[in-house]
N, C-alpha and C positions, 0 to 999 in steps of 0.2 A: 504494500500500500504506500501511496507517496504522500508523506506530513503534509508539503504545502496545499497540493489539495485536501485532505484530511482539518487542515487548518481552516481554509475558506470555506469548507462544507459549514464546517462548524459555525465558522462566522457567519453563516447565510442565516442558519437554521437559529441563534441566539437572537438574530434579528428580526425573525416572524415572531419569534415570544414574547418580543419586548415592542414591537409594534406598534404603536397607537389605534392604528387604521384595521387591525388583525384581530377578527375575533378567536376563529378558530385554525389551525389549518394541519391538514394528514400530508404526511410523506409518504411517495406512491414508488418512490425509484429513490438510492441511494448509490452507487458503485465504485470504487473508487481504483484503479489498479495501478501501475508502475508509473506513468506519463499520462492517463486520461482519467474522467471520471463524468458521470451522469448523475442528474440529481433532477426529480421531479415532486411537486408538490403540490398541492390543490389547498385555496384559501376562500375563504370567508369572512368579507370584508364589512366595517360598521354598518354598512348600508346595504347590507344582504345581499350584495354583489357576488360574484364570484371569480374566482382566480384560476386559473391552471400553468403552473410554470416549467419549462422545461430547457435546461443548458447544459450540454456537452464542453467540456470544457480542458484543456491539456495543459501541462508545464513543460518548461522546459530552461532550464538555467535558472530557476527560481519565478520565472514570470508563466504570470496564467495568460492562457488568451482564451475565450468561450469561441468554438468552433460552429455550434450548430445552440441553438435557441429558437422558442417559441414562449411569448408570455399573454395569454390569452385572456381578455376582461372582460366578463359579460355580466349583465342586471340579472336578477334573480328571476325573470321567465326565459333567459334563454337567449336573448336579442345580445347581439356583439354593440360594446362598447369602445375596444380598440383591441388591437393585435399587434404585437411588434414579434416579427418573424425575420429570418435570414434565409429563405427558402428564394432559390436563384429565378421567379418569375419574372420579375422586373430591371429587367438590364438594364433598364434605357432612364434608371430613376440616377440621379449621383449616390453616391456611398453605394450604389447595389454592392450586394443583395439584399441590404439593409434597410428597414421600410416598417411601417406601421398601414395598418387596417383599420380606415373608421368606422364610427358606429354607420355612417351614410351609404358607404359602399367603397367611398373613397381610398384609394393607395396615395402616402408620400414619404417621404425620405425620411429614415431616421437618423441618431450619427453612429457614428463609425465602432461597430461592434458593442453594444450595450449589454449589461450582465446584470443579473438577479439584482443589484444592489443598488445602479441606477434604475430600473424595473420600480423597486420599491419604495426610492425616493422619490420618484414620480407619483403614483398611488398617494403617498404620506400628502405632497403638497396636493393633490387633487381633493380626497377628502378630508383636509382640515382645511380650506377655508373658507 
């Protein structure tokens, strides 16, 4: 198993408990092996929203990069609120593959490689204020 991931896991996971915006959330994926690791979670947010988050993520010389992500926001019947994905459909956006999904239907750009922890700062400032 590799500490640095093992470390950030942990740090991801200290950070849905301590949350403001988190009421509840299940850890569905955890893996962590030499150079790579998966982590996936599904939350439950003050406003009965919901979450499903998913990042592939690797080291290497001490630095993480997340490879493959999906953070999915939806209102508690179902209807998509936003999506920020790295899945290669939109070449033609800047930063591809890198992009968010509105509640409208809309794709635009998001920046460059986001991870669980700008995910959730975002989320923090959206419902506090």
């Amino acid at each position: 198993m590799n500490p640095i991931l093992t470390t950030y896991f942990q740090a991801v996971e200290v950070r849905l408990i301590h949350s403001p915006v988190i009421l509840s959330y299940q850890r569905l994926r955890r893996e962590i092996g030499l150079i790579d690791g998966k982590i996936r979670y599904k939350l439950e947010l003050i406003d009965n929203s919901l979450v499903e988050c998913f990042a592939y993520v690797s080291e290497a010389s001490g630095q993480l990069q997340t490879l493959k992500y999906s953070f999915h926001w939806q209102d508690k019947t179902g209807k998509l609120m936003q999506r920020w994905d790295n899945a290669p459909h939109y070449p033609n956006l800047p930063n591809s593959p890198h992009h968010i999904h509105k509640h409208d239907g809309s794709v635009i750009q998001a920046k460059n490689n986001p991870d669980i922890m700008d995910f959730l700062d975002f989320l923090e400032s959206e419902l506090t204020q």
